[in-house]
C-alpha positions in Angstrom: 0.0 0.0 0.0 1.2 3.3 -0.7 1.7 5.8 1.6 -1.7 8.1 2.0 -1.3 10.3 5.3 0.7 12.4 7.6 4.1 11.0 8.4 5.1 9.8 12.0 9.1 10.6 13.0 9.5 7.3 14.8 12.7 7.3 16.6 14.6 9.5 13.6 12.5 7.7 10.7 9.7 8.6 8.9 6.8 6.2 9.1 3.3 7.3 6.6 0.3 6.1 8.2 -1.2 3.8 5.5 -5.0 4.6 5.8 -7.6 5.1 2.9 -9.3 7.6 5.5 -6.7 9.6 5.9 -5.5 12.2 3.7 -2.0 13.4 3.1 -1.7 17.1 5.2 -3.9 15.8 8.4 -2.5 17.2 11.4 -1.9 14.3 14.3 -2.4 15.1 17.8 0.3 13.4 20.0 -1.4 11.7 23.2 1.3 10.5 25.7 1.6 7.8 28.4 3.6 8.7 31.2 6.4 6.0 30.0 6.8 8.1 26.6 6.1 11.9 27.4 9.5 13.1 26.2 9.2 10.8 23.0 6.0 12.3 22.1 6.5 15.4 22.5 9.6 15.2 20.0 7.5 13.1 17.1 5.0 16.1 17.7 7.6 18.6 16.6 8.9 16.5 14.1 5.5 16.0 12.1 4.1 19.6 13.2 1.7 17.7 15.4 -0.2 19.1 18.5 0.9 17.9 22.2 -1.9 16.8 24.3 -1.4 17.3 27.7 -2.3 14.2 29.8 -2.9 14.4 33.5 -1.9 11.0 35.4 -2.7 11.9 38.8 -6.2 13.0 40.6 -4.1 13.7 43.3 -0.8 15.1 43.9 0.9 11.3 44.6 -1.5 9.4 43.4 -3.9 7.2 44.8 -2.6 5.4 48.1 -3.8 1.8 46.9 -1.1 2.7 43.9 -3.8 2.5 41.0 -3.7 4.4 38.1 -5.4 7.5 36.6 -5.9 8.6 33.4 -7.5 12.0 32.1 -6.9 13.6 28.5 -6.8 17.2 28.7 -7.9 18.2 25.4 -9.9 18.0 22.7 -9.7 14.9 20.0 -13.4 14.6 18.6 -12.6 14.2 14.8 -9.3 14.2 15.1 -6.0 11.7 14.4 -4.9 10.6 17.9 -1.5 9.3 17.9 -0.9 7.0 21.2 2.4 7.0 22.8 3.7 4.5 25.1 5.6 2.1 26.3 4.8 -1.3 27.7 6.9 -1.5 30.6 7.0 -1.9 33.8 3.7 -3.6 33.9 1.9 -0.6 35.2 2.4 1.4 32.5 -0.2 -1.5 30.4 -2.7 -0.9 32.7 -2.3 3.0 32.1 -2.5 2.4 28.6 -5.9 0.8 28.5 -7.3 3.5 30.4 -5.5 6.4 28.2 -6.7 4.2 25.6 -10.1 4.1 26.5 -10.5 7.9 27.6 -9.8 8.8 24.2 -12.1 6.9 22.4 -14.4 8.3 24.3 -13.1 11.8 23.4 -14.7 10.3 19.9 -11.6 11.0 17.3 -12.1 10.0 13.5 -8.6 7.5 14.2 -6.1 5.9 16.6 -2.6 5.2 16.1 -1.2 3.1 18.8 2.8 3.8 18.8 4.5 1.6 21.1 8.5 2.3 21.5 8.9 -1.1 23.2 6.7 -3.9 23.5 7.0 -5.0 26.8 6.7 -9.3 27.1 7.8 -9.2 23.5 10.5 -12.0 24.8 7.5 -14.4 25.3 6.6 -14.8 22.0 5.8 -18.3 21.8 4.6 -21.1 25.3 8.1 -22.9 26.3 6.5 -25.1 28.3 2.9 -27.0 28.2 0.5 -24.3 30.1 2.6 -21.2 29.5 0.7 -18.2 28.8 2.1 -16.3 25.6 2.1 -13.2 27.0 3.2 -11.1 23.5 0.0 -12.5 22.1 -2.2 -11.7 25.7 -0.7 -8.1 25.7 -1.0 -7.3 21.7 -4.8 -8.1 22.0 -6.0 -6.3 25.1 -4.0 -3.2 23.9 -5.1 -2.9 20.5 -8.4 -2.2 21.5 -10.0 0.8 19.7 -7.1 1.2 17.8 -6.6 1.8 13.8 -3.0 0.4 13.4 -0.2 -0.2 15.5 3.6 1.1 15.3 6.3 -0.6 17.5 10.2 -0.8 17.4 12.9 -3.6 17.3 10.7 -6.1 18.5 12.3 -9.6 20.2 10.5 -11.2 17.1 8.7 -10.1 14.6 6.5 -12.3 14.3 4.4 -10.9 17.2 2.9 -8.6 14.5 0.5 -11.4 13.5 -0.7 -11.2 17.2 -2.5 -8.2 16.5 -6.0 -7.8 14.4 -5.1 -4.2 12.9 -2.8 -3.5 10.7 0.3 -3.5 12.7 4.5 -2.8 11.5 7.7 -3.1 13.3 9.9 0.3 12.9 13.6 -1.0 12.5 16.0 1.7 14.3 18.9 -0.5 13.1 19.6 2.1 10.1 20.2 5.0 12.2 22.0 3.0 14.7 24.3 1.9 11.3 24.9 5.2 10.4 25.7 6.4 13.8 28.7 3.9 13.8 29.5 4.5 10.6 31.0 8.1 11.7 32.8 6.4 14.7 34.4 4.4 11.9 33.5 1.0 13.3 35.7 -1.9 11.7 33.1 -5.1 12.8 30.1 -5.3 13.6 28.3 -8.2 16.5 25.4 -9.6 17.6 25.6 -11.6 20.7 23.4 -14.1 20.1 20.8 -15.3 17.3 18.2 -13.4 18.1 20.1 -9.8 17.2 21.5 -11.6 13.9 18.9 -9.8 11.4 20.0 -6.0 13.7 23.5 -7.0 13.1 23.0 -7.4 9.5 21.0 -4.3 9.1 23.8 -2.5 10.8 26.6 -3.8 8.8 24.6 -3.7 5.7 24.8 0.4 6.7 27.9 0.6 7.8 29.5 -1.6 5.0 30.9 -3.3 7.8 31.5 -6.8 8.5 29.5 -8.7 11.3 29.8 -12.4 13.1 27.2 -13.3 15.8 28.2 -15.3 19.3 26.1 -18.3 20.1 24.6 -17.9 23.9 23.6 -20.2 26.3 21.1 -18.9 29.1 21.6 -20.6 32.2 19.0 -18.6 34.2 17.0 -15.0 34.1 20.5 -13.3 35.1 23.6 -15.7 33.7 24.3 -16.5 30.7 27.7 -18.5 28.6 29.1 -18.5 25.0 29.8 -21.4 22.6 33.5 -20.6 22.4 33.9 -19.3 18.6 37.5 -17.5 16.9 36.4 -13.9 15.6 38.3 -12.0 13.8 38.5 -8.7 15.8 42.3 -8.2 16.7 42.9 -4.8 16.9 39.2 -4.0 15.5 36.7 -1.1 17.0 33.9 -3.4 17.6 30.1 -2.6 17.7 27.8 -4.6 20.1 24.3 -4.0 18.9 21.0 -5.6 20.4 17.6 -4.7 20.4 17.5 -4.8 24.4 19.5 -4.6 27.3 17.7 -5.4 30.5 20.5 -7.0 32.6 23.4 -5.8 30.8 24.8 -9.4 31.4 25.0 -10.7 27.5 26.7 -7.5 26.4 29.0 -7.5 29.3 30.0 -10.7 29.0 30.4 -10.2 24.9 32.4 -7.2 25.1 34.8 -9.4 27.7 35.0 -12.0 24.9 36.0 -9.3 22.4 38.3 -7.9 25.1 39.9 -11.2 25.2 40.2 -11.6 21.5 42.5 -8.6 21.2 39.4 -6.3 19.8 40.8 -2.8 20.0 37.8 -0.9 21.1 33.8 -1.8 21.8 30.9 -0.2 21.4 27.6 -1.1 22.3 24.5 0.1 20.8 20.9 -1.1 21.6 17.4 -0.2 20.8 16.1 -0.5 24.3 17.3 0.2 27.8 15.8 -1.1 30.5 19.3 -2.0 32.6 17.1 -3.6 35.1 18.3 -3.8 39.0 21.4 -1.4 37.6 21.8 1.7 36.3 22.8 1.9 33.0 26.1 3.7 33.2 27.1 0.6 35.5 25.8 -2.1 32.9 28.1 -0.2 30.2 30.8 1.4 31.4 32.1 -1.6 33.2 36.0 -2.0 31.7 36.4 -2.9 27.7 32.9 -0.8 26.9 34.6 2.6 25.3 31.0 4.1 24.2 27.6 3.4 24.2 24.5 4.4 22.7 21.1 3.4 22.0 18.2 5.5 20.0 18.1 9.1 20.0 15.4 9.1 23.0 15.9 5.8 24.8 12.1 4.2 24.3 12.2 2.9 28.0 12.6 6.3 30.3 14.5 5.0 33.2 17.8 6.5 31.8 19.7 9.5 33.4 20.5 12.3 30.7 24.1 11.3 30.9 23.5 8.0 29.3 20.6 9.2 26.8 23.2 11.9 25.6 26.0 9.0 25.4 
């Protein structure tokens, strides 16, 4: 389909929204969660969109029992509603339903859901007899009311068939290839299988070449490498991932690289979460020269430092 409406600046790309309703020039109005105000409030410069103001509080602090609140503070009737936010912590779900549901009933002519990280995207499929699939539980509750669905670097893509509107994965691997590019980056990694097709969009970029480790998890926190010869000796080496949450995998890549005589590493990743540690801990551990990840990190638990890195 080609694209018919306004474009959305996802993360420093340009995404059309692909809509036989709506016609190229219509203005967006950006509705933030509280996981994504920042990131809202840049695509709304970028497309020359309106910022709506969202209150998530009744109360200064909230109420005491810790549920959430949800009140859209302008106007949407006949409008295009652009939904921003992120899936995680849990919490920040249930706030989505309700901002979800407070503006449909502000009665705009569309919905765009745009959802920087898709939080439980890592349980795409049941592991064990009486799993729950949690990508597929969470991609049908929020879609709800929605027109189409943008998200970003998802664990795997095919979560997209989850949903029952039309619904594309952003890749921020190009701008994350150019980005390297300029750092003149000799080798590009992905440190396991599952970041193989970001390595290969970053190299593809870069004009780079890439290898991928093979990974082992041993538990939630621990994980080991197949041991496997690279050829990084006196290399600048890019780590890139679509999440950190741990750290662990890229700490324990760049240590590997380290130890093969790699001159330099980088890591780059789509998503932050650096859970239980901040970030500049998880990455600036010994062997780790620079990191980045996207222009605004699409999980806000970052410190400005570390966004700006």
């Amino acid at each position: 389909m080609q694209p018919c409406g306004p474009p959305v600046a996802f993360l420093g790309l340009t995404v059309y929204i692909t809509h036989p309703h709506v016609t190229p020039g219509d203005a967006v109005k950006l509705v933030p969660g509280s996981a994504s105000v920042g990131l809202a409030r840049e695509l709304a410069k970028a497309v020359r969109g309106e910022f709506v103001e969202v209150a998530y509080e009744k109360h200064p602090g909230g109420f005491p029992d810790g549920e959430r609140y949800v009140r859209v503070l302008g106007p949407l009737e006949g409008e295009h509603a652009v939904v921003v936010q992120t899936t995680h912590p849990d919490p920040k779900i249930v706030e989505l339903l309700l901002l979800l549901d407070a503006v449909q009933d502000l009665r705009p002519k569309r919905v765009t859901l745009v959802i920087p990280y898709f939080g439980y995207g890592r349980q795409d499929k049941a592991f064990e007899p009486g799993e729950a699939l949690a990508a597929r539980a969470i991609a049908k509750h929020v879609q709800v009311g929605t027109h189409e669905v943008l998200t970003m670097g998802l664990h795997n893509p095919g979560i997209l068939k989850y949903f029952d509107v039309p619904a594309r994965e952003v890749s921020g691997m190009p701008a994350v290839g150019r980005w390297l590019k300029e750092r003149d980056i000799d080798f590009v990694l992905a440190p396991d299988g599952g970041a193989v097709r970001h390595a290969k969009e970053v190299a593809e970029v870069s004009g780079k070449p890439w290898d991928a480790l093979e990974k082992t998890r041993v538990d939630s926190y621990t994980v080991k490498f197949k041991a496997k010869r690279l050829d990084v000796r006196g290399r600048r080496v890019a780590i890139v991932d679509d999440v950190i949450s741990t750290g662990g995998t890229v700490a324990l890549a760049a240590k590997e690289l380290k130890a093969q005589g790699a001159k330099h590493v980088l890591v780059a990743a789509l998503h932050g979460l650096f859970v239980g540690v901040p970030g500049h801990e998880v990455l600036g551990r010994p062997g780790v020269r620079r990191r980045t990840h996207t222009k605004m990190n699409t999980v806000d638990v970052c410190g400005e430092g570390l966004s700006k890195a």
